[in-house]
N, C-alpha and C positions, 0 to 999 in steps of 0.2 A: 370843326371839332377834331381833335388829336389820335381819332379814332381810326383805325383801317383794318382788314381782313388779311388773313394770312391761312388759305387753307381753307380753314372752315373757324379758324377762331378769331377771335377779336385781338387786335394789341393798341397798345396806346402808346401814344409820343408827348413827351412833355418835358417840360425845361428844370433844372434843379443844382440849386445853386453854379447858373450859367453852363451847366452840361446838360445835353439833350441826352435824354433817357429813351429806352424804349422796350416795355415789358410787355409778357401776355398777358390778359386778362383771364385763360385760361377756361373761356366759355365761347363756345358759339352762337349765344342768347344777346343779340344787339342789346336791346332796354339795360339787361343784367351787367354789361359792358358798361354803357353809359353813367348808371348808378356807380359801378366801381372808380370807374373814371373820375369822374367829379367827387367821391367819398376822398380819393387822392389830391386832387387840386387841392381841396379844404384844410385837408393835413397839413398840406405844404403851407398854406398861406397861414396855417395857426401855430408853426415852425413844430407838428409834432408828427410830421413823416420824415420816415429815414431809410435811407436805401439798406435793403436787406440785400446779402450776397446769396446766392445758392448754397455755396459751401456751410451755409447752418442750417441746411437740413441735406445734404450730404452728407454722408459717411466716407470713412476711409474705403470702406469696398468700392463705392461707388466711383472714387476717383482710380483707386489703384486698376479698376477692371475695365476702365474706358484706357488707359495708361496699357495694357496687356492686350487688349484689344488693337489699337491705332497705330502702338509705337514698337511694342519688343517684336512684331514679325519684321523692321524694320533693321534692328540690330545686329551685327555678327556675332556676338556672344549672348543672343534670345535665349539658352539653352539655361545656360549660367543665369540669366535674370529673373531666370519664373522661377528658379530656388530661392533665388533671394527671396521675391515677392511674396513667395510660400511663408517665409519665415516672417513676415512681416504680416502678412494676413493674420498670422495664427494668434499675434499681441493685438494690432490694431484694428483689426476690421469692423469694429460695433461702435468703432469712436466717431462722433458727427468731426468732422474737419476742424473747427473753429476751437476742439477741443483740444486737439493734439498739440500743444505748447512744448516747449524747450523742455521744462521739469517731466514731461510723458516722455519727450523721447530720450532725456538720460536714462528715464526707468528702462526703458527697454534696453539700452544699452547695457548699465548692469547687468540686468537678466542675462543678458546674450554671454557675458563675462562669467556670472556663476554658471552656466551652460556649461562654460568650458570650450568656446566660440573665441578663435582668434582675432585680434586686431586687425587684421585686414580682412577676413568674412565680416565683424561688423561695419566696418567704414563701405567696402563694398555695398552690402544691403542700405546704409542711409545716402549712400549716392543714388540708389534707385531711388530709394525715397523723394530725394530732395528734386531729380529729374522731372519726378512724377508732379509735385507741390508745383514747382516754376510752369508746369504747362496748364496748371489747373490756375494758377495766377496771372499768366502772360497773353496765353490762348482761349482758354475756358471761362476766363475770369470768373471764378468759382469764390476766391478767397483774397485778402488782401496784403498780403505777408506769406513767403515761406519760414516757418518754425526752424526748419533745418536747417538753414545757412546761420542760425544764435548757436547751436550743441557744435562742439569741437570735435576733432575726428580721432580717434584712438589712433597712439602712436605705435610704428608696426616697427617691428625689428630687420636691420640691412636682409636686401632679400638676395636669398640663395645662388651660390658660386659654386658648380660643380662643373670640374670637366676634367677630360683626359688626356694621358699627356700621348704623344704619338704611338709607342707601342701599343699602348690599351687602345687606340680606336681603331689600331690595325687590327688586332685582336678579332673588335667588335665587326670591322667592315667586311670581314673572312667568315663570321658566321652568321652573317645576315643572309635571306634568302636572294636567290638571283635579282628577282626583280623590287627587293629593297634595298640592296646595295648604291643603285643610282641615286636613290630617295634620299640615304641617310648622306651620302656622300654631299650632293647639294645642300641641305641641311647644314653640314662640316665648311663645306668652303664660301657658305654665303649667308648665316646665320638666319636666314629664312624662317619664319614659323609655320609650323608645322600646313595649317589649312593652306596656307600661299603655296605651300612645295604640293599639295596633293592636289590644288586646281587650276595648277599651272599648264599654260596652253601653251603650244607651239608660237601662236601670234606673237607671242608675248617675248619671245627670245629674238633676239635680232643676234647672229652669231658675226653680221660683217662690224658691227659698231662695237660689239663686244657685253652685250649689256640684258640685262632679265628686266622688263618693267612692269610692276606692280603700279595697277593705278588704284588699288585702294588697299591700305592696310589696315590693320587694328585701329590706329588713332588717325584713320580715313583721311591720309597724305598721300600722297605719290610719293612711289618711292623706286629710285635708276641703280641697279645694283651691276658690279663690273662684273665680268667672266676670267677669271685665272685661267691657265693654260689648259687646270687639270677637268676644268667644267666645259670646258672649248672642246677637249679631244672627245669627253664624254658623249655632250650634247651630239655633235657632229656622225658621232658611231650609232644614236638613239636617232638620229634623222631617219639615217637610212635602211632600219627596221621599222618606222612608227607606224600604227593603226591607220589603216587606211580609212577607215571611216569615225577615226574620232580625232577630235583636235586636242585633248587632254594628252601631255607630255609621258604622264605616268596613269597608264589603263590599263583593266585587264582582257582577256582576249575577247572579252565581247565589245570592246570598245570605252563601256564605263569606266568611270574612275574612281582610283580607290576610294573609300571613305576614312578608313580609319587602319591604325598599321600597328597597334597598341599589343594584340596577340601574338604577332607575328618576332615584333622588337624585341618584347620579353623573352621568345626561345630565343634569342639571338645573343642578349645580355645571359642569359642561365647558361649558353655556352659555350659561351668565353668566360665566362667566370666573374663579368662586372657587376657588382652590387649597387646599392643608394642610386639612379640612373635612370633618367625620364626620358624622352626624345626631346624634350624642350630643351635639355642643358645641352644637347649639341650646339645652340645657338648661343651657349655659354664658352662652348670650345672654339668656336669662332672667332667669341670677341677674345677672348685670352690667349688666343694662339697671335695675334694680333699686338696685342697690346707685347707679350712677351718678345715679339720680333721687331719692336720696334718702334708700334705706330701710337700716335696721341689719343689721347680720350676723345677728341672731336672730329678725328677721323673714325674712331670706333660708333660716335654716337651719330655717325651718316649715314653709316652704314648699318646699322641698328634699326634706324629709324626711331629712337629715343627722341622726343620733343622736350626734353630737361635734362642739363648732363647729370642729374641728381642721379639715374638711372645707370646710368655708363660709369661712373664715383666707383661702384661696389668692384672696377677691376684693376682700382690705378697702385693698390699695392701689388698686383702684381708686375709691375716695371718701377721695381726702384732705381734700377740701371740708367733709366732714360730720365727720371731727375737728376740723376747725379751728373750725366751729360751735360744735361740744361745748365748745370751751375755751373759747369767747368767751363763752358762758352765764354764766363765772364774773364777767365783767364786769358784770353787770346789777345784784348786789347787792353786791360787793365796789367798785368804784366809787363806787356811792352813799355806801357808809358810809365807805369812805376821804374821799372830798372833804365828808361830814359832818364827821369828824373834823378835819379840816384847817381847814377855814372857824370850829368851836368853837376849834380854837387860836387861830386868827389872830386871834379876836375876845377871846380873855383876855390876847395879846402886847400889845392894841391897849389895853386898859382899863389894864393894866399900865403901860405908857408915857406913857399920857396924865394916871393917876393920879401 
């Protein structure tokens, strides 16, 4: 019999259309077991059972809170995703699974739109969504389709280029406080984000090879970042004061490390006088100071750690300089061999005529 114990309850095994199944019975009463069991086999054989998934008597809570549970303490931006989740409870959560189709989740989409909810906050939250759906399909086997990968993603507008040009970060790095000058300064010459610079460890610098390595980033790469002169003499001066009992690069005197520097930045921008100015677009003055001295988009997008140069696109007007370069290269040998050409004519026009 296809029967066996699990715990204290019954489950059964049985074949269905050449797939072996295997469900609880949901009782720990053998006989009541048995009954079920064979009430199944009969279905099958009078072609009028069909495999039910969980996910139709599921809810959205249900999966989004096993999904909040398992997976977002796993995440580097878990912070950012339980807002999202938030927002998505507050339309979906009474919906059984099977219900939430394409036409549910444009509605919600709209919604989010008359909100007043930008194109990237919505795409954001149905990426969680759609995260959450593929583990309830792939893992959980809950459901047999994710909905979300049919709804298209609101189109976002080029995102934000703010940086400044040398004076103004002189400005900024003269009234930053002592011990965030280093911070910002790293930030400036290595387009670093923000969390990498604040829990960056000693290990992690090698000053003989010249290099910071990050073995996980945002989009959970490794990533070998070089050392300019001006991070070389820094680091080097930070050595031989650091914490003796902490390994964090930038800590405060009790050893800990910072968490957050957002207070601090702000007196810093109020005076010097920089307005519109986040500490994220330092890592915008990086790649633009970059691009404007010279270097290519796919040197910027290395060093970025952009996995699309779709990403690193929003700085290439600023280097029209270095297209105009690029095209002038075709002058070097296309020239030469044009006014070769030209001068062997002139010189058979010249024989010609003369003959």
């Amino acid at each position: 019999m296809g029967l066996f114990k699990r715990g204290q309850t019954w489950w059964m095994r049985f074949t269905y259309k050449g797939r072996r199944v295997r469900k609880s019975t949901e009782t720990d009463d053998k006989k009541l077991a048995e009954r079920i069991y064979h009430k199944i086999l009969g279905e099958i054989a009078e072609g009028k059972w069909f495999e039910r998934l969980p996910g139709e008597e599921k809810t959205f809570r249900d999966m989004i809170g096993k999904y909040l549970y398992e997976h977002v303490p796993k995440l580097r931006a878990g912070r950012s995703c339980k807002g999202y989740i938030k927002n998505l409870k507050a339309f979906f959560d009474d919906y059984i699974l099977t219900e939430i189709t394409p036409k549910v989740i444009a509605e919600y989409k709209t919604k989010r739109r008359n909100d007043g909810v930008g194109p990237a906050s919505i795409n954001r939250e149905l990426a969680t969504m759609k995260k959450a759906f593929n583990l309830a399909l792939k893992e959980w086997e809950w459901v047999k389709d994710n909905p979300v990968k049919k709804v298209s993603m609101e189109k976002e507008p080029p995102g934000r280029v703010r940086y400044l040009t040398d004076e103004e970060f002189e400005r900024l790095y003269n009234a930053c406080s002592i011990w965030l000058q280093p911070i910002v300064l790293v930030a400036r010459h290595t387009g670093m984000r923000k969390e990498n610079i604040l829990s960056l460890k000693w290990e992690q610098i090698d000053l003989t090879r010249r290099i910071i390595l990050l073995e996980k980033t945002k989009n959970n790469e490794r990533l070998v970042i070089p050392l300019n002169n001006t991070l070389m003499e820094m680091f080097r001066r930070l050595s031989k004061v650091r914490h003796i009992r902490s390994s964090y690069v930038f800590c405060k005197p009790d050893g800990k490390r910072y968490v957050e520097v957002k207070t601090s930045f702000k007196k810093a921008l109020n005076k010097s006088g920089i307005t519109n100015f986040r500490f994220h677009d330092l890592r915008h003055c990086f790649a633009s100071a970059l691009v404007q001295r010279g270097a290519d988009l796919y040197e910027v997008q290395r060093l970025l750690g952009h996995k699309s140069h779709a990403m690193t696109q929003r700085y290439a007007h600023l280097a029209p300089e270095n297209l105009r370069k690029a095209v002038l290269r075709l002058d070097e040998k296309e020239s030469e061999k044009i006014f070769s050409t030209n001068l062997a004519q002139s010189g058979v026009e010249a024989t010609n005529q003369n003959g």
